[in-house]
C-alpha positions, 0 to 999 in steps of 0.5 A: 500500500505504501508503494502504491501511495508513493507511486501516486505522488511521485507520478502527480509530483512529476506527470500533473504538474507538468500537464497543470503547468502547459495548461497554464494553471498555475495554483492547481499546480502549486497545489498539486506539488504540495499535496505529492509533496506531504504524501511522499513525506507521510508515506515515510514518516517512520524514517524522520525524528523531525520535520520542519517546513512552510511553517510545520514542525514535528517531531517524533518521540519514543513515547508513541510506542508506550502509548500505542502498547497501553491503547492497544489490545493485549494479544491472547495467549495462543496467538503469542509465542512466547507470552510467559513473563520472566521469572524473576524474583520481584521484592516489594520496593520493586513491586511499588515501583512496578505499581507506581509505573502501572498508574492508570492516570499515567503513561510515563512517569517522572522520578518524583511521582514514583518516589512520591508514590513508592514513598521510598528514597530517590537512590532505591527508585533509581535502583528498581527502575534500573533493574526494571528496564535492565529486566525488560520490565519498564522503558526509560525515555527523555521528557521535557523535564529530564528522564522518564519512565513506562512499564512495558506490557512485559512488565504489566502481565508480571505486575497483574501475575503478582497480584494474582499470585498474592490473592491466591495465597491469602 
């Protein structure tokens, strides 16, 4: 679909503005090169961090994978090879930290949110979120006020295990 997309712009970009520019039509081929233009960027917009240009600018961040994972639905056990978490041995100032970045009013979190969540010090919540994003539990990114943090799905099908696990033993 992508090819096709990319085709159609390149042939209106090369083909209609020439044919618009015999005709004498000079707006509808200004038009013309501007839409091709903005089709073949789109069709590529994996590729740029940023674009800047006739005044728009934008820019991709990494945090749009965190939110399309948050907002997408899970996929189900026999459509996934491999579903099962890691075992790992979680304490319970990791588990805190796990359930400060599972927070449902926050996709990513700041360092003084989670402490202040965890009640815990800055030094051990820098040190679980470490060990999260080191276990594939948790992602670490930059924000406008410095690093930020996400759980990965990884991290929430562990958290909800947990929690499961913990009921079952009471």
């Amino acid at each position: 679909m992508i090819k096709l997309i990319r085709f159609v712009a390149f042939t209106i970009l090369l083909l209609g503005t020439m044919v618009l520019g015999f005709l004498g039509k000079p707006a509808e081929m200004g038009l013309a090169i501007v839409a091709a233009a903005m089709a073949l960027v789109f069709s590529d917009i994996d590729r740029f961090k940023k674009i800047k240009g006739a005044g728009f600018e934008a820019e991709m961040v990494e945090k749009v994978e965190a939110i399309t994972e948050k907002e997408t639905e899970p996929m189900k056990a026999e459509d996934s090879e491999d579903t099962s978490p890691r075992e790992a041995i979680i304490d319970s100032e990791t588990k805190s930290v796990m359930n400060a970045l599972n927070h449902p009013e926050f996709t990513w979190r700041y360092l003084p949110g989670i402490v202040r969540d965890t009640k815990s010090s800055k030094q051990i919540v820098t040190k679980k979120l470490a060990w999260l994003v080191e276990n594939g539990f948790a992602r670490r990114s930059t924000g406008r006020q410095g690093p930020i943090w996400s759980i990965t799905e990884e991290g929430r099908i562990r958290n909800v295990l947990d929690d499961f696990e913990s009921v079952q033993k009471i």
